[in-house]
VEXDREN-2710 file (C-alpha; in Angstrom, 1 decimal):
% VEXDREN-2710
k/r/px/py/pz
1/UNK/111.0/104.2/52.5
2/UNK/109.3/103.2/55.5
3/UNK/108.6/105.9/58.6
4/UNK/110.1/104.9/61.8
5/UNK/110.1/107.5/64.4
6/UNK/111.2/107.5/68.3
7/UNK/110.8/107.9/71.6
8/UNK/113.8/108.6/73.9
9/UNK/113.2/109.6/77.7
10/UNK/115.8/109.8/79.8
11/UNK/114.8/107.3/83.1
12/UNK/116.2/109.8/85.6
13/UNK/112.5/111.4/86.5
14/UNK/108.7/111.2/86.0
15/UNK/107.1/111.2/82.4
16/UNK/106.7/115.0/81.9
17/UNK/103.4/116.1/80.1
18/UNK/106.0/117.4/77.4
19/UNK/107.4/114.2/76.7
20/UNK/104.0/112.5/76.6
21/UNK/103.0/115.1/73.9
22/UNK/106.3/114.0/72.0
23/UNK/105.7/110.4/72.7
24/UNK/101.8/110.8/70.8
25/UNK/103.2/112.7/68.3
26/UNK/106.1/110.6/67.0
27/UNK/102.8/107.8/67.3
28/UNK/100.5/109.4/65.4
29/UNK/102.8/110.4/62.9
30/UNK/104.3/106.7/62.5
31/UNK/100.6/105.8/62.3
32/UNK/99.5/107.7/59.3
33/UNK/102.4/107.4/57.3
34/UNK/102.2/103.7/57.7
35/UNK/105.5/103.7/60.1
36/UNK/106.9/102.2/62.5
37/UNK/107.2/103.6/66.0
38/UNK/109.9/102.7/68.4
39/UNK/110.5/103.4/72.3
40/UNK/114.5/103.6/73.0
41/UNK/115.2/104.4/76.7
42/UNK/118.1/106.4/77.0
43/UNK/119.2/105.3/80.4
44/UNK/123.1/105.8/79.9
45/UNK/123.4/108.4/83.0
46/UNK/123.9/105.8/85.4
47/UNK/124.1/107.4/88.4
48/UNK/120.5/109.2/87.7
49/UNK/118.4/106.7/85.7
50/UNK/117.0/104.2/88.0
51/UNK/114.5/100.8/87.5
52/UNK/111.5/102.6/89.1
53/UNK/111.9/105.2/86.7
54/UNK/111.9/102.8/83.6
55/UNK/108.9/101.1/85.1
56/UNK/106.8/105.2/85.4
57/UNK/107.7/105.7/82.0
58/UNK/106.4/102.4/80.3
59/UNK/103.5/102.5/82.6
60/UNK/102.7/105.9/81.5
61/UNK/103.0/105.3/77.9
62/UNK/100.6/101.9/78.2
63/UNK/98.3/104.1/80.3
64/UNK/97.9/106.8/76.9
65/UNK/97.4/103.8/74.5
66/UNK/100.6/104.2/72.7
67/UNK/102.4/101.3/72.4
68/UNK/105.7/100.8/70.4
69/UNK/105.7/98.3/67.5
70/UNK/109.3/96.7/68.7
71/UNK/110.9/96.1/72.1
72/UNK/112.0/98.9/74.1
73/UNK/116.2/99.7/73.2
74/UNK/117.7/100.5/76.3
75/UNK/120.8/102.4/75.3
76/UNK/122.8/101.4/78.4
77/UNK/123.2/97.7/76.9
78/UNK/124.7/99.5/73.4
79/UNK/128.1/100.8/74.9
80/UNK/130.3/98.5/72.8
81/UNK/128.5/100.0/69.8
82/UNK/129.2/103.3/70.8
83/UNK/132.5/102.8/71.4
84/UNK/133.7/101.0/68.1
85/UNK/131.8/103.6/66.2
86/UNK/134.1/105.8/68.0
87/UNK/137.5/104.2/67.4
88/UNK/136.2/103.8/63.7
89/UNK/135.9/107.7/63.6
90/UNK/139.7/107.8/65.4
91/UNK/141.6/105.5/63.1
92/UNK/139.8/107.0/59.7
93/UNK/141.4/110.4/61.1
94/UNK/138.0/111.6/62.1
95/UNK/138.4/112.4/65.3
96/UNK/141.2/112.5/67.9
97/UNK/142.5/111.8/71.3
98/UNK/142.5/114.5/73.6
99/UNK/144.8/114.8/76.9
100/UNK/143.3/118.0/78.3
101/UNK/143.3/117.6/82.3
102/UNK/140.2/119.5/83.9
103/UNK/141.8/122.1/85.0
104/UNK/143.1/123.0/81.8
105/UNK/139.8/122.7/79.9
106/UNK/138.4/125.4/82.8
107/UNK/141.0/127.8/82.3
108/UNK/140.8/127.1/78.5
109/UNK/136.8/129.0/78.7
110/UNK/137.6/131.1/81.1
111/UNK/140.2/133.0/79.0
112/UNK/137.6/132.4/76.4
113/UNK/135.3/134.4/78.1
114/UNK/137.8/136.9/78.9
115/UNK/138.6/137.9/75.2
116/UNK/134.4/138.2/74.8
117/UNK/134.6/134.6/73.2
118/UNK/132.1/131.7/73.6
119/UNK/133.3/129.0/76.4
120/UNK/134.6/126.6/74.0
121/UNK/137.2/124.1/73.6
122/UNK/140.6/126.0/71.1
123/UNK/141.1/122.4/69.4
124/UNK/145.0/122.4/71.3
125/UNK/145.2/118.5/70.6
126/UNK/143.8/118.2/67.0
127/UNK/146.2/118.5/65.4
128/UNK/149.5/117.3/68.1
129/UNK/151.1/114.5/68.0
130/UNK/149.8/112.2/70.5
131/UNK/153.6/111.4/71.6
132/UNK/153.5/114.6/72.8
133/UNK/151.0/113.4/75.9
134/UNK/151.9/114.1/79.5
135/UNK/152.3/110.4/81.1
136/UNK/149.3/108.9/83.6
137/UNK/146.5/111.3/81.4
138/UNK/143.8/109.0/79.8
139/UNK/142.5/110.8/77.0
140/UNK/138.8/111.6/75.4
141/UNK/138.0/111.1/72.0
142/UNK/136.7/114.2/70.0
143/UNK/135.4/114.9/66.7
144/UNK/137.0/116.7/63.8
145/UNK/134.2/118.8/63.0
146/UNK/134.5/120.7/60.3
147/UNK/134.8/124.9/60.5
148/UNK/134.8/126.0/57.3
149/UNK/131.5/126.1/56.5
150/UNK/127.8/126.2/57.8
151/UNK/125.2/123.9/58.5
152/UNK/121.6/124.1/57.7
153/UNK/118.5/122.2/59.3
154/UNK/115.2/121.7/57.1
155/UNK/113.3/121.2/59.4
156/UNK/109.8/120.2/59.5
157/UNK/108.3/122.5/61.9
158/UNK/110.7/124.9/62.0
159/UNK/111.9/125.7/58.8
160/UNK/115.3/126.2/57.7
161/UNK/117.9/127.1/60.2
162/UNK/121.2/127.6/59.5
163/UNK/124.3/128.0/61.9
164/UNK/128.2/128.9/61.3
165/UNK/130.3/125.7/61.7
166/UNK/132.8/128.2/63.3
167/UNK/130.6/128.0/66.6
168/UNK/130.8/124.4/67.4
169/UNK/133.7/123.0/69.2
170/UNK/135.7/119.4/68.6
171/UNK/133.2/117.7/70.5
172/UNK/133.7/114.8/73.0
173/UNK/132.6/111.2/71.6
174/UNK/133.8/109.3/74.1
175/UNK/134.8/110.1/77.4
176/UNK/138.7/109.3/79.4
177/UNK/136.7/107.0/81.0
178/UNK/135.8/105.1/77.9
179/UNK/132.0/105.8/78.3
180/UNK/129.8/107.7/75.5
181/UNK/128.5/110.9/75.2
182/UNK/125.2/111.5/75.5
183/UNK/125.2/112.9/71.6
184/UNK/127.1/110.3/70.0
185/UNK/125.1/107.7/71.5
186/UNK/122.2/109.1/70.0
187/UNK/123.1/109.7/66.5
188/UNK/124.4/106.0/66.6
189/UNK/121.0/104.6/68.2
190/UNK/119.4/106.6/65.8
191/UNK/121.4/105.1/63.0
192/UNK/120.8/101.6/63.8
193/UNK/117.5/101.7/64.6
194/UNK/116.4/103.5/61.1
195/UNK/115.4/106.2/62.3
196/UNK/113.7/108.3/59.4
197/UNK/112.0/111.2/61.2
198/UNK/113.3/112.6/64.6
199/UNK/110.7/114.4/66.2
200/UNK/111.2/116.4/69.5
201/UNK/111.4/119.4/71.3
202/UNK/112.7/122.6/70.3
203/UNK/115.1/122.7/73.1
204/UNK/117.4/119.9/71.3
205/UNK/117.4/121.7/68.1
206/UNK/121.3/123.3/69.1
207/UNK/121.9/119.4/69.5
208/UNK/120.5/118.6/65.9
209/UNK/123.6/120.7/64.7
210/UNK/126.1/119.2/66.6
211/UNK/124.7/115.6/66.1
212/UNK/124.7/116.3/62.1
213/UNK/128.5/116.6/62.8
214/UNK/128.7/113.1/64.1
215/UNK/126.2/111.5/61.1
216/UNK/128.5/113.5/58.2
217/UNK/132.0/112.1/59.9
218/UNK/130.4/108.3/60.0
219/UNK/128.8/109.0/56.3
220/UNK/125.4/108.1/57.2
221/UNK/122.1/109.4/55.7
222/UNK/120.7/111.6/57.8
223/UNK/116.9/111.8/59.4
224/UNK/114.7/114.4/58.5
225/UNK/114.6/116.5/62.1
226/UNK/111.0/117.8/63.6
227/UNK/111.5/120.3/66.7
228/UNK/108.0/120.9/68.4
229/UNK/107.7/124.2/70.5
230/UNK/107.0/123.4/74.6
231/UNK/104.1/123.4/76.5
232/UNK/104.4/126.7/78.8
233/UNK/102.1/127.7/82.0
234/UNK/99.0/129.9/81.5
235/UNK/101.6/132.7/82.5
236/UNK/104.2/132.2/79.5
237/UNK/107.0/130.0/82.2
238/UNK/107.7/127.0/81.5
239/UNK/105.7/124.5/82.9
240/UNK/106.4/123.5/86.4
241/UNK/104.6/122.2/89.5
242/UNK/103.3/125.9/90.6
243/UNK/101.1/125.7/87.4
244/UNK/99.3/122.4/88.2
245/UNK/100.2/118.9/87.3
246/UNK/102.9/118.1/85.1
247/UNK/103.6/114.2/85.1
248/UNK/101.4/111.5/83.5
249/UNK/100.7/109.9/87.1
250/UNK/99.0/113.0/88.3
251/UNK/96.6/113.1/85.8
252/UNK/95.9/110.0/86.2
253/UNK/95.5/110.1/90.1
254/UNK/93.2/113.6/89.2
255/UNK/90.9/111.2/87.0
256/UNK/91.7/112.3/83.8
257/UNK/90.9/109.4/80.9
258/UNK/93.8/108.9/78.6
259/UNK/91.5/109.6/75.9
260/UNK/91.1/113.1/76.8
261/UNK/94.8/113.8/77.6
262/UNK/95.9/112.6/74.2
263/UNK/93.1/114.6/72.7
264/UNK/94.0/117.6/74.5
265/UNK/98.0/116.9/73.8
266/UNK/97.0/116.6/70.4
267/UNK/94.9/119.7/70.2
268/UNK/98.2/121.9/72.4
269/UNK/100.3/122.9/69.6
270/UNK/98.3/121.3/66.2
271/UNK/95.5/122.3/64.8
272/UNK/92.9/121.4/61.6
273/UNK/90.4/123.6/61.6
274/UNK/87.4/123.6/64.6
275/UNK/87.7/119.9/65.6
276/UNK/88.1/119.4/69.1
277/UNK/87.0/115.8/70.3
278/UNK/89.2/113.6/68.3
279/UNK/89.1/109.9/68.8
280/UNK/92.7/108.0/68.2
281/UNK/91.4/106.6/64.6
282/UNK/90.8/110.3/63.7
283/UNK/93.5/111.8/64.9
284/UNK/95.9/109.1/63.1
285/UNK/94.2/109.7/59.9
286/UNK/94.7/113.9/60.2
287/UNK/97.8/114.3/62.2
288/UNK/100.8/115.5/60.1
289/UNK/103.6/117.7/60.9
290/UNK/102.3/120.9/58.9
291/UNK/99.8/121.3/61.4
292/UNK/102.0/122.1/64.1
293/UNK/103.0/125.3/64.7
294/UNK/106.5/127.0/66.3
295/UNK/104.8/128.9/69.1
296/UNK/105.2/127.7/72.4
297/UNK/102.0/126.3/73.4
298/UNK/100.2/126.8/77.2
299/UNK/98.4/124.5/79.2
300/UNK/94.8/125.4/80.2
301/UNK/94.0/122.6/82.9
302/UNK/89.9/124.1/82.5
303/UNK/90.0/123.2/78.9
304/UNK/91.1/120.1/79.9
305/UNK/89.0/119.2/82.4
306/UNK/86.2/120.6/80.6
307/UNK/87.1/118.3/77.4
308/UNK/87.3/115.4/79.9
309/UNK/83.7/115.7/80.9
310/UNK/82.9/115.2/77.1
311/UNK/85.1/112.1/77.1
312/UNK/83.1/110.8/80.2
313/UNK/80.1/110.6/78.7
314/UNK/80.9/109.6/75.6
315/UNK/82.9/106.6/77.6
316/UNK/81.2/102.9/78.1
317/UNK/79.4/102.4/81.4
318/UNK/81.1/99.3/82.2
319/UNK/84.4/100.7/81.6
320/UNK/83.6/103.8/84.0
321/UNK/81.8/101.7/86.8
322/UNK/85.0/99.5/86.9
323/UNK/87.0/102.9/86.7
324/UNK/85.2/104.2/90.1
325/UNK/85.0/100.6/91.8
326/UNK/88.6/100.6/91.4
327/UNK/89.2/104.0/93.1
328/UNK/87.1/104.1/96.0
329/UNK/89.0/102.4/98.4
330/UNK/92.1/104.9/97.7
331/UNK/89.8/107.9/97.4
332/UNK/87.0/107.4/99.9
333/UNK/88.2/104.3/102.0
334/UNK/85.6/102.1/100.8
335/UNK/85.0/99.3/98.4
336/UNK/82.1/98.1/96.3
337/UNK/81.2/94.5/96.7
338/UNK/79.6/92.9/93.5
339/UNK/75.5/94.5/94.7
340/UNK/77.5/97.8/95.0
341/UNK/78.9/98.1/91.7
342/UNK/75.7/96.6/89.7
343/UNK/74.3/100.1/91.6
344/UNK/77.0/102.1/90.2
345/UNK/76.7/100.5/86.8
346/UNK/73.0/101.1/86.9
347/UNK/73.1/104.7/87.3
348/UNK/76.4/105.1/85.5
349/UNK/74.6/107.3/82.9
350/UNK/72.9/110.1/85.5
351/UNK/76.1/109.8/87.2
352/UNK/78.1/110.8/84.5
353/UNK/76.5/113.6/83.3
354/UNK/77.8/115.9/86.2
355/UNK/80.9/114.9/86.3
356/UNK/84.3/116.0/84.7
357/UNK/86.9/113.6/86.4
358/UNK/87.2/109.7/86.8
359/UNK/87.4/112.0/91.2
360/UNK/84.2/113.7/90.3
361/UNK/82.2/110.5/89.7
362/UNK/84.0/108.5/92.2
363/UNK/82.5/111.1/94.8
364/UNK/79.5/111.3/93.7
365/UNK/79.3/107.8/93.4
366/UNK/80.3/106.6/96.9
367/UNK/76.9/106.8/98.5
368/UNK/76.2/103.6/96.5
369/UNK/78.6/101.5/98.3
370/UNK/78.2/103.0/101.9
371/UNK/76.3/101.2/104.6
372/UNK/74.0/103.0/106.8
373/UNK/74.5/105.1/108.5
374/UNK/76.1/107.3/106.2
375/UNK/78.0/110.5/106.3
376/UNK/76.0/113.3/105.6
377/UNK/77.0/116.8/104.3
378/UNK/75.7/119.6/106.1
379/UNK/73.4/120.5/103.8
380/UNK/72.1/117.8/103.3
381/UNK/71.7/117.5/107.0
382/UNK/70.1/120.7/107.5
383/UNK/67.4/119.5/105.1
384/UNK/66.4/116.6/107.5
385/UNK/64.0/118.3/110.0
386/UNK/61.8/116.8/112.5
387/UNK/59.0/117.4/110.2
388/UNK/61.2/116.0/106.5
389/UNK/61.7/112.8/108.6
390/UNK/58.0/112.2/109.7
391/UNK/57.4/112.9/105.7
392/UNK/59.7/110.4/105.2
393/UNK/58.4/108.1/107.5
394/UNK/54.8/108.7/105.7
395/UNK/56.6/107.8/102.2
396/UNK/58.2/104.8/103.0
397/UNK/55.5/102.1/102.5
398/UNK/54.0/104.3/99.4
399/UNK/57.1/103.4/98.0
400/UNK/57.1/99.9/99.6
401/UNK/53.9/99.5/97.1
402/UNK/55.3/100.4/94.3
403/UNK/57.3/97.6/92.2
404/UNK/60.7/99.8/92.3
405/UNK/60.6/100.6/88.4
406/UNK/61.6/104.0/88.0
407/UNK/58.6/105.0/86.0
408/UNK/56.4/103.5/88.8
409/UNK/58.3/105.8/91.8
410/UNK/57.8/108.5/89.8
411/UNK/54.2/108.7/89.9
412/UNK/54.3/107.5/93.5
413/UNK/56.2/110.3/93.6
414/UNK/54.0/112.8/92.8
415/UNK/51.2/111.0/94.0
416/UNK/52.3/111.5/97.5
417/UNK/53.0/115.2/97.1
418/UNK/49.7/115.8/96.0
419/UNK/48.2/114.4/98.3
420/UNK/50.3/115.7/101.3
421/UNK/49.8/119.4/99.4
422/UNK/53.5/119.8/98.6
423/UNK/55.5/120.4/95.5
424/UNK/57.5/117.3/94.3
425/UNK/60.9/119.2/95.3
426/UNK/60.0/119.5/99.0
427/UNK/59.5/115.5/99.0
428/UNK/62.7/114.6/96.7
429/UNK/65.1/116.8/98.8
430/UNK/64.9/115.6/101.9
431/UNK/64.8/112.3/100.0
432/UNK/67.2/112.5/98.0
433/UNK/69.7/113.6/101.6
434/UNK/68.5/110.6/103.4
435/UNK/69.5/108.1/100.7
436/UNK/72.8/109.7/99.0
437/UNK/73.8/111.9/102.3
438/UNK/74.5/114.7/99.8
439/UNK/72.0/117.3/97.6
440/UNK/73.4/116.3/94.1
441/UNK/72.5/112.4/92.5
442/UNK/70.7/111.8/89.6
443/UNK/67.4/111.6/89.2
444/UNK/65.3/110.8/92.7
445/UNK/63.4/107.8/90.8
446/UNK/66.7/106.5/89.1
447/UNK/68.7/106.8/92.4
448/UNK/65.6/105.0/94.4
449/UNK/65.7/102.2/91.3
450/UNK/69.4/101.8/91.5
451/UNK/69.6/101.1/95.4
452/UNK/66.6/98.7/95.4
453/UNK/63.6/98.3/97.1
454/UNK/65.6/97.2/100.5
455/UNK/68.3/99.8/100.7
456/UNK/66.3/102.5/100.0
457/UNK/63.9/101.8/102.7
458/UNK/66.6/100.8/105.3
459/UNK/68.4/104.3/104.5
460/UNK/65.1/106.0/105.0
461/UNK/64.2/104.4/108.2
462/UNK/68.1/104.9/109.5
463/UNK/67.7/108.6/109.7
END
């Protein structure tokens, strides 16, 4: 048998970090068990589900690397299925037509919940004779289901769960107005699609029972069911905006790499052993399902940002220079022509040491593209005095002499110190504010190297 597992947003919001977690791990699972991994968009609540939030959610998942291995199902254009599965399941005797008006279904719980009952449909038209129907009442379809017995769930994360077929109702299939439900839909999709493992959160696991229903009436093999705990705020609540970002685009705005989300998705909720920094071939060659656990997980955005500092230097320089070119005009209102990024890319690996998002290095990258005269912080102001600058002034055509090679500006460098009676701080410093308008670059040599031998001296003689 051949693993094909799913991924089924509803297009009615933003890709939740809890659905991305669900995406990667119905991917990596299809992944090591030599699987297939399908995306089915589940877009059937019209009035919600718009274009632009299709467009989020398949941008989000190309953005995390984790592509489906057939074209997206969008569930919308498999309402005829839906619906003949359902008239199937009403001429085999397996469901019914129901003529309950609104009203009647409302009092129906309510006096439920008067005799200390559940708020649950009493089954008044499954077994009536349809002729009995009051005239002008279009009627839903609901399933027999059965209430005699029980229902039990192996499930992979879980464990076994069992629950009284006593506490479901006849539920609705298809709606007066000929559309779907949301649950029959699904196990249909499901069906067609091969589905072999569903894996999702633990908040559709009272759906799993109810869905089971609809696959036993239709006689179809069932999938083997996965429920993964969510991902909760450091406080125990579930995860919301108060807590920090929540949706895929906000990391990615914050300058988090994909890499590290997945890797810290991975590492919320499964374990193997101490191993932290996973790359995707590693994590598709350990993931399995008995390393998840059924606690609800809790995001720590510091672990998070500090595992995407690793990621950051462990990334290519190209890859992160073309990163920051592309976010400087949004984040500091400047671009980097083609001299301006061969700067960036040259000091890419100072730069990237001190830096924990794709923000962080943009920042402290910016001074590269600038013109004079730059911006400076006030520290890095207050460290230009009348006597730094005539320093400066001094410096500039030691450096001049020198043939801009990093090695070669070092020893100017220090040269020059000694000779003025200074330690090599009290030169770099004030340098190092004149040519980045900051205190913090990489090395003074590297950064002089990286702007070139006619930037550097046209930021010192700007000041």
């Amino acid at each position: 048998m051949t693993i094909r597992t799913r991924f089924a947003p509803s297009p009615t919001g933003l890709l939740h970090i809890g659905g991305a977690r669900t995406a990667l791990f119905n991917f990596l699972f299809a992944r090591h068990h030599g699987g297939a991994f399908l995306l089915r968009v589940e877009d059937t609540d019209k009035a919600r589900s718009t274009r632009q939030a299709v467009d989020v959610i398949l941008d989000g998942l190309a953005w995390l690397g984790l592509q489906a291995d057939e074209a997206p199902v969008f569930q919308s254009s498999r309402e005829a299925r839906h619906v003949e599965v359902a008239e199937k399941l009403l001429a085999e005797g397996r469901a019914y037509k129901c003529y309950c008006t609104a009203e009647e279904l409302v009092a129906m719980r309510e006096a439920a919940q008067a005799a200390g009952k559940p708020p649950r449909y009493n089954g008044y038209w499954r077994d009536r004779d349809p002729a009995e129907a009051p005239p002008g009442i279009k009627p839903a379809i609901r399933l027999k289901v059965q209430s005699n017995g029980q229902t039990t769930v192996n499930d992979l994360v879980q464990g076994e769960v069992t629950v009284a077929d006593s506490e479901l109702d006849d539920m609705i299939i298809l709606r007066s107005d000929g559309t779907p439900t949301y649950l029959h839909a699904v196990v249909v999709d499901d069906h067609d699609m091969g589905i072999t493992n569903v894996i999702r959160g633990d908040d559709h696991l009272t759906n799993t029972f109810r869905q089971i229903q609809i696959f036993k009436a239709c006689g179809w093999d069932l999938p083997e069911y996965a429920h993964i705990p969510l991902i909760h705020g450091a406080d125990g609540a579930k995860l919301s905006k108060r807590h920090g970002a929540v949706n895929i685009l906000e990391f990615r705005e914050q300058g988090f790499l994909p890499e590290a989300l997945c890797n810290y998705l991975l590492r919320l909720g499964w374990g193997h052993g101490d191993e932290e920094f996973l790359p995707r071939d590693k994590q598709i060659e350990l993931f399995d399902l008995d390393g998840v656990g059924r606690a609800a997980s809790r995001m720590d955005y510091a672990k998070l940002t500090h595992l995407n500092g690793q990621w950051l230097r462990a990334t290519n320089d190209d890859r992160l220079a073309a990163d920051v070119a592309a976010r400087l005009p949004t984040q500091c209102g400047i671009t980097a022509n083609e001299t301006a990024q061969n700067r960036i890319l040259r000091l890419m690996p100072g730069l990237k040491e001190r830096a924990k998002t794709l923000a962080e290095l943009t920042a402290s990258a910016a001074f590269l593209a600038r013109d004079v005269p730059l911006p400076f912080e006030p520290k890095a102001e207050a460290l230009l005095t009348p006597q730094a600058r005539t320093m400066l002034g001094k410096l500039a055509p030691v450096l001049a002499a020198t043939d801009f090679s990093a090695g070669a500006l070092d020893a100017a460098l220090r040269a020059f110190a000694e000779a003025e009676g200074m330690k090599l701080g009290q030169i770099a410093q004030p340098l190092r504010a004149a040519l980045t308008g900051s205190t913090m670059s990489p090395g003074i040599d590297a950064t002089l190297e990286a702007l070139g031998r006619e930037e550097s001296l046209k930021r010192i003689a700007s000041i």
